[in-house]
N, C-alpha and C positions, 0 to 999 in steps of 0.2 A: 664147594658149591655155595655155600651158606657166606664164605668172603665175597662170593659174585655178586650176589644178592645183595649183599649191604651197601655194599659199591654203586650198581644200577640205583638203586631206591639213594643213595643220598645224592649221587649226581641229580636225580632228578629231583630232590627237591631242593634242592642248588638250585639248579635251573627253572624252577618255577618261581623260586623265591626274585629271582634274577628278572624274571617277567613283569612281576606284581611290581617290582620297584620302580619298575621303566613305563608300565602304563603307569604307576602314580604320578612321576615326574611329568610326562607326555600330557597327563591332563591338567595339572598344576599350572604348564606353563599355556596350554591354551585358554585356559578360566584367566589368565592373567589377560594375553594379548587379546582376549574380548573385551575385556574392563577398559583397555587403551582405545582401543576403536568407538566405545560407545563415547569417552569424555574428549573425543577431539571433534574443533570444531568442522564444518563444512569448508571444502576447497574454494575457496575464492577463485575464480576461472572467467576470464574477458573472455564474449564474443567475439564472431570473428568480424561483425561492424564495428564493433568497438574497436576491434585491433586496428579497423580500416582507417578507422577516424583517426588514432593516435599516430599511425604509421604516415600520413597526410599532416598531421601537428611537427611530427618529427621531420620529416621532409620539409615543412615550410623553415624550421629552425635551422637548415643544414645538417640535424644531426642524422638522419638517413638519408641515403642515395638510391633506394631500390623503391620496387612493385609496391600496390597496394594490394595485398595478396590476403589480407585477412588473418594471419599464418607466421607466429612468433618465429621466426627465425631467427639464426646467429646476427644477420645485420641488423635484424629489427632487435633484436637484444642488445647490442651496441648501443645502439642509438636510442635507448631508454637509460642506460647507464651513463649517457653522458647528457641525455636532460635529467634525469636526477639529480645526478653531483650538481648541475648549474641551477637547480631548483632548490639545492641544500636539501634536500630528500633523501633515505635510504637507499641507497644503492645497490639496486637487487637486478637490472636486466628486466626486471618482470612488471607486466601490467597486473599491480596487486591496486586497492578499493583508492588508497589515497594519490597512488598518480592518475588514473584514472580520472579522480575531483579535480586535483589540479592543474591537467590538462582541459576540463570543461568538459568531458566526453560526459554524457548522462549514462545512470547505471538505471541496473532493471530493477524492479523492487525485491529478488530476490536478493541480488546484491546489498541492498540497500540496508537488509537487518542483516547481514552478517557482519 
């Protein structure tokens, strides 16, 4: 009876030991991935007139053939990666701060300190 006993009692503190380890871990790594969140900066993100206006710059250059829809799509992302490349720009598909400038499109002044 007394080897049942010692059995029960060290599984369980086995098992709590097992516990303690996992919430330390569990909080470690969420103190970390907040420290990430607070030092990044803000998402740069075009409107969807801004998108309208680019989409109409791209259409005028032939590099888009669709809607002005406001609305990055796969063609409208085509067709910023091939006015990039012909602008010697990063070539990202994306309306980030400096094709925006480049095309002329006016940004907001949120935009504007980021």
């Amino acid at each position: 009876m007394k080897k049942l006993l010692l059995v029960v009692l060290s599984m369980l503190l086995a098992f709590s030991l097992t516990m303690a380890t996992q919430n330390k871990n569990q909080n470690a790594n969420s103190s970390t991935a907040g420290n990430k969140s607070a030092t990044r900066k803000p998402i740069f993100r075009a409107n969807a007139d801004q998108i309208k206006q680019a989409q109409a710059l791209l259409k005028q250059r032939s590099f888009y053939n669709g809607e002005q829809t406001g609305k990055l799509g796969a063609d409208t992302r085509d067709g910023l990666k091939k006015y990039q490349q012909a602008e010697s720009l990063k070539v990202t598909g994306t309306l980030n701060k400096i094709t925006l400038e480049k095309m002329g499109v006016p940004l907001t002044d949120k935009q504007k300190v980021m």
